[in-house]
N, CA, C and O of each residue as an XYZ file, in Angstrom:
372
protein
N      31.240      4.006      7.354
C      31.003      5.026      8.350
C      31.653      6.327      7.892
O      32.849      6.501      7.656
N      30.690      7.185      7.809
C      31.376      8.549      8.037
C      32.298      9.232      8.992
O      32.239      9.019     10.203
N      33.213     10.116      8.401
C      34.342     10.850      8.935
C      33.632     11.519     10.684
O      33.849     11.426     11.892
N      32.998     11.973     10.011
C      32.148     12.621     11.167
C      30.881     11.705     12.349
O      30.357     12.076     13.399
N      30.795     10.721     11.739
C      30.269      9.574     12.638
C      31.726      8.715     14.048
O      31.695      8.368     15.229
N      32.564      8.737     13.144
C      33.396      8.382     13.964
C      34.297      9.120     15.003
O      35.002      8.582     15.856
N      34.108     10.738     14.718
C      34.983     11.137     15.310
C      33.480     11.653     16.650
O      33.427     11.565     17.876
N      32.903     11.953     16.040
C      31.845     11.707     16.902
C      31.370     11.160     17.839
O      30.594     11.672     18.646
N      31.920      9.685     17.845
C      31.285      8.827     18.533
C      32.702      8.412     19.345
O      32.396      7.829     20.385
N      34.106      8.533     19.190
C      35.097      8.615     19.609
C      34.911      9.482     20.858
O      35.106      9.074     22.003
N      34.445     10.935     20.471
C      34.055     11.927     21.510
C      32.977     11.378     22.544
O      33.079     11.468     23.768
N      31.911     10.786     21.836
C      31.185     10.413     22.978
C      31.426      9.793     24.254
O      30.971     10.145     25.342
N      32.542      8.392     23.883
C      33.070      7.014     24.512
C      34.405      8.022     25.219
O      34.811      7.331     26.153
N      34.989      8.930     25.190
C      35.647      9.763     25.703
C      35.019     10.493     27.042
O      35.286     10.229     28.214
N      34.169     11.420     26.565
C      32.945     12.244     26.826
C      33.137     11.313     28.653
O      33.493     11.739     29.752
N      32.634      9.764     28.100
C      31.989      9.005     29.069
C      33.315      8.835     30.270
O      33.167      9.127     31.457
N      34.530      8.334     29.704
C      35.350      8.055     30.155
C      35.658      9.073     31.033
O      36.136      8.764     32.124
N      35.393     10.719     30.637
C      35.904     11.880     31.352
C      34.930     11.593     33.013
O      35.332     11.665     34.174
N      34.227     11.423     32.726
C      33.048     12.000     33.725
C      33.081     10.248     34.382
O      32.162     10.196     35.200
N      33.621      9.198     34.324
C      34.108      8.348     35.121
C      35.523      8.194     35.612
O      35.607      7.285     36.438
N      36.599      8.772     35.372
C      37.538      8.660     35.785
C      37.948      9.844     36.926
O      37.767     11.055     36.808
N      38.548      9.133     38.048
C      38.952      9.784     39.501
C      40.519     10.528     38.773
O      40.491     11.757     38.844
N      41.093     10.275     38.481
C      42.131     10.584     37.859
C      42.362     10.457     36.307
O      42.047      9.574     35.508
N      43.061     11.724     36.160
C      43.237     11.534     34.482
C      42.672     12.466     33.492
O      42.972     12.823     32.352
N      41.517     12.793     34.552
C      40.262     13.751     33.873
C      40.645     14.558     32.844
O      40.180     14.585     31.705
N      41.346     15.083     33.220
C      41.975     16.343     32.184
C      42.727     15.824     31.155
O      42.562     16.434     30.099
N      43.373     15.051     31.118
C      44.267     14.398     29.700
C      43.019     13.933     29.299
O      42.857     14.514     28.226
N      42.068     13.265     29.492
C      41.080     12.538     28.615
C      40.319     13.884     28.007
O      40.105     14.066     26.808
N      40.078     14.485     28.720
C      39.620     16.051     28.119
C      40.151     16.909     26.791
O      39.612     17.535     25.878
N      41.823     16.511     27.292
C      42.550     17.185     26.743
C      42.476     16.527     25.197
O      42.516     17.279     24.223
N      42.382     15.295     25.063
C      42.198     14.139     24.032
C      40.584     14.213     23.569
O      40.196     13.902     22.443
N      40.031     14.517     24.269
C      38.652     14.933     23.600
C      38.712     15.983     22.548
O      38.172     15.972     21.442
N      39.387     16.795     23.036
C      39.687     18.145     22.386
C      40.396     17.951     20.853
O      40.259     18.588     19.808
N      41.139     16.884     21.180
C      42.175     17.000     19.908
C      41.618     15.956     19.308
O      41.871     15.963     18.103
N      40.890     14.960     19.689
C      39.562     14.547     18.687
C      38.824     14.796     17.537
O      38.850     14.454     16.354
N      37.707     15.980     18.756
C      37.323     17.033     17.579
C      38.216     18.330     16.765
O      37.729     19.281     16.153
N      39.662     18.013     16.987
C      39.444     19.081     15.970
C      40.627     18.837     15.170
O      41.208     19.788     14.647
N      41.019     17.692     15.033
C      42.498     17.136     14.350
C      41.585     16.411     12.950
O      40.416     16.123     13.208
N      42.012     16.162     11.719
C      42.023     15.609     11.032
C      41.330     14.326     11.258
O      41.435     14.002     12.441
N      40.503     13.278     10.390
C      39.961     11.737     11.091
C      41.454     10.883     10.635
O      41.609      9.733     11.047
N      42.377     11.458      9.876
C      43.491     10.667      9.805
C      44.283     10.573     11.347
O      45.063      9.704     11.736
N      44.040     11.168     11.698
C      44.472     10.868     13.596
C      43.528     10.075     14.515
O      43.684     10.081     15.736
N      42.563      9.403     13.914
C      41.786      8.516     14.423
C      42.427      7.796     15.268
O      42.189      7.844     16.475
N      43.362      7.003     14.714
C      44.036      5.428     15.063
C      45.054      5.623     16.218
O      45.320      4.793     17.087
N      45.551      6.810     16.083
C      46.476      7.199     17.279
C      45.813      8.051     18.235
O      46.476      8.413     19.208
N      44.637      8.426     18.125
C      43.832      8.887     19.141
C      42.991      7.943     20.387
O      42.584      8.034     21.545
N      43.058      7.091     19.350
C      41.822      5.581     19.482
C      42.802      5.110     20.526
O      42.322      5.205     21.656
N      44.055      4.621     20.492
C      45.254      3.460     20.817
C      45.329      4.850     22.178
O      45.036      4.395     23.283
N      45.626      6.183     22.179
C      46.084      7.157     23.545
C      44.685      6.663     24.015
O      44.785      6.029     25.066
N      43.350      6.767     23.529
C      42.459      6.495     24.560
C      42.423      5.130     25.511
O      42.112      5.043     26.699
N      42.788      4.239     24.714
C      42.807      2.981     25.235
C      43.559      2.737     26.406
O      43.250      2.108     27.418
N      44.812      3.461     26.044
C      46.043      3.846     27.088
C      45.678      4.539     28.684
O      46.064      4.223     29.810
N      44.763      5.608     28.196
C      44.446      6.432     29.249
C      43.222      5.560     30.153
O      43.200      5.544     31.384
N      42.171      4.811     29.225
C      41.494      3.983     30.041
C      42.133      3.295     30.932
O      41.909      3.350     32.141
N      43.335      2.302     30.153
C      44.002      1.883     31.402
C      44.175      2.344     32.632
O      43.541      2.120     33.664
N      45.149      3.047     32.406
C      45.280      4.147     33.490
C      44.536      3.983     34.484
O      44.829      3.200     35.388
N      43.316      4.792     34.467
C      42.193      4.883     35.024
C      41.728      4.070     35.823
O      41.565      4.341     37.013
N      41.444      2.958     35.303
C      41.007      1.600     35.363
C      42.481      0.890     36.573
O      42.289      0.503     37.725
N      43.485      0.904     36.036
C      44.382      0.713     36.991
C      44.513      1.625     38.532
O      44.620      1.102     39.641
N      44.481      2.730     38.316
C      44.108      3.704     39.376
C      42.711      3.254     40.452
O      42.762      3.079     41.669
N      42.059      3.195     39.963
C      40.771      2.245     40.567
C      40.832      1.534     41.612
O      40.387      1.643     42.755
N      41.764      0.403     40.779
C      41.979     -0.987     41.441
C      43.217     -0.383     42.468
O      43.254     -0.894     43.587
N      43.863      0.291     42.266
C      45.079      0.409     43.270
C      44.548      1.336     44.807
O      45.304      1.532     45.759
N      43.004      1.838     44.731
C      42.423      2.599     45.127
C      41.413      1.569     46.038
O      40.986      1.896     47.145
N      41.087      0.193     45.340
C      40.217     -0.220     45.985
C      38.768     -0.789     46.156
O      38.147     -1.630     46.806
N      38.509      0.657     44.688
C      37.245      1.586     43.859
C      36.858     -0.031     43.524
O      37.847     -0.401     42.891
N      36.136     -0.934     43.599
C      35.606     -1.628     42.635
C      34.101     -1.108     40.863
O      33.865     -1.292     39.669
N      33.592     -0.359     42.246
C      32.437      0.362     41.590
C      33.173      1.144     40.044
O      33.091      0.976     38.827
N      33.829      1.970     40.918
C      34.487      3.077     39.962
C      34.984      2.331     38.356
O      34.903      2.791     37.216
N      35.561      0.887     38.913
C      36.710      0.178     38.224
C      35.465     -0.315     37.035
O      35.520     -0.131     35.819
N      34.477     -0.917     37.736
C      33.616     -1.704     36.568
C      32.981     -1.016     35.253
O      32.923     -1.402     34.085
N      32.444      0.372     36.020
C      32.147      1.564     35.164
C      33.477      1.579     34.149
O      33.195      1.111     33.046
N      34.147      1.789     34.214
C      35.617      2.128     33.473
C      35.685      1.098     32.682
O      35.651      1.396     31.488
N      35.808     -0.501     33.034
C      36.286     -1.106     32.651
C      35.123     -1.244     31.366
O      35.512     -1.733     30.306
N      33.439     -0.715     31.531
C      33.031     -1.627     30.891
C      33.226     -0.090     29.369
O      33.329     -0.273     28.156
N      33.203      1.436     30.242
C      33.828      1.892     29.064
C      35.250      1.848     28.197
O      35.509      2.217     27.052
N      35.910      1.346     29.053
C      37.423      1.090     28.144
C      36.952     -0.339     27.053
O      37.576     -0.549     26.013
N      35.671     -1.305     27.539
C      35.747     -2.389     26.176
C      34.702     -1.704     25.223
O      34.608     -2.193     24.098
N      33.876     -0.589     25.550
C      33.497     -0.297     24.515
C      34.064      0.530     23.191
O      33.580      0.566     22.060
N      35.577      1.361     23.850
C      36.348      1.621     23.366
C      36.985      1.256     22.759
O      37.493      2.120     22.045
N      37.400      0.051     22.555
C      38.161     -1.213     21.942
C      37.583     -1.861     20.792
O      38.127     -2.237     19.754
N      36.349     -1.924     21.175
C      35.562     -2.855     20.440
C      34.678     -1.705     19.090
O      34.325     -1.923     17.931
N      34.600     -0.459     20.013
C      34.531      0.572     18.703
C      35.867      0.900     17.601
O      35.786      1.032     16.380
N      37.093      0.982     18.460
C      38.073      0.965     17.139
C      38.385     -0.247     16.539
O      38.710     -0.230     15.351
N      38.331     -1.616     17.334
C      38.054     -2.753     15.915
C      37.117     -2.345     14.774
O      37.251     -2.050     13.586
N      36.048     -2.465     15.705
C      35.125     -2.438     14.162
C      35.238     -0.988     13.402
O      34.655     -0.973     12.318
N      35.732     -0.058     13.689
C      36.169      0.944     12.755
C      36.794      0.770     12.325
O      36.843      1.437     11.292
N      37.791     -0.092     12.494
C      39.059     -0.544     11.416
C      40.203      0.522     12.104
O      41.143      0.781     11.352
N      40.230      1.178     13.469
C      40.869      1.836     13.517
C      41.990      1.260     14.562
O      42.979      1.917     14.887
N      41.738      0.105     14.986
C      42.610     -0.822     15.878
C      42.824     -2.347     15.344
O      41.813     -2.993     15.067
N      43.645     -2.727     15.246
C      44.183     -3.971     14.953
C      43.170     -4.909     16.525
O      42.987     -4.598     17.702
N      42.682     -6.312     15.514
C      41.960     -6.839     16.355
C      42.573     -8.020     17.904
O      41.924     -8.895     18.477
N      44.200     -7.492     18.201
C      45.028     -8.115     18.670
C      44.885     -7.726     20.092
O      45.632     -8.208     20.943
């Protein structure tokens, strides 16, 4: 995969996460940002804050009630996961 395929598609699964999360919006934004425009050697620690911030989110949800909100989230936080495995940019643990 290309440099630019991945940071790309990082942005997208972000992108998604922004425009589903009740809270958070803006740090995931803010991480969109530094996505596109940091080095792809910041992949792996971009990848692992996104994962983080899904939580979040996803936890916020549930403490809220949100089931709807939560499933949306949840099913973008595993696509998130499952994109930095197979990028090699997350340990498969």
């Amino acid at each position: 995969m290309t440099r630019e395929y991945l940071i790309g598609e990082l942005s997208v699964l972000l992108e998604r996460l922004q425009r589903a999360a009740l809270v958070r919006a803006e740090d995931v934004g803010h991480l969109r940002e530094q996505v596109e425009s940091r080095p792809a050697s910041w992949l792996p620690v971009e990848t692992d804050r996104a994962l983080a911030l899904a939580d979040e989110v996803c936890w916020d949800s549930l403490s809220r009630g949100d089931v709807g909100a939560f499933d949306g989230q949840a099913a973008i936080s595993a696509d998130l996961r499952l994109f930095g495995i197979c990028a090699r940019l997350l340990d498969d643990q």
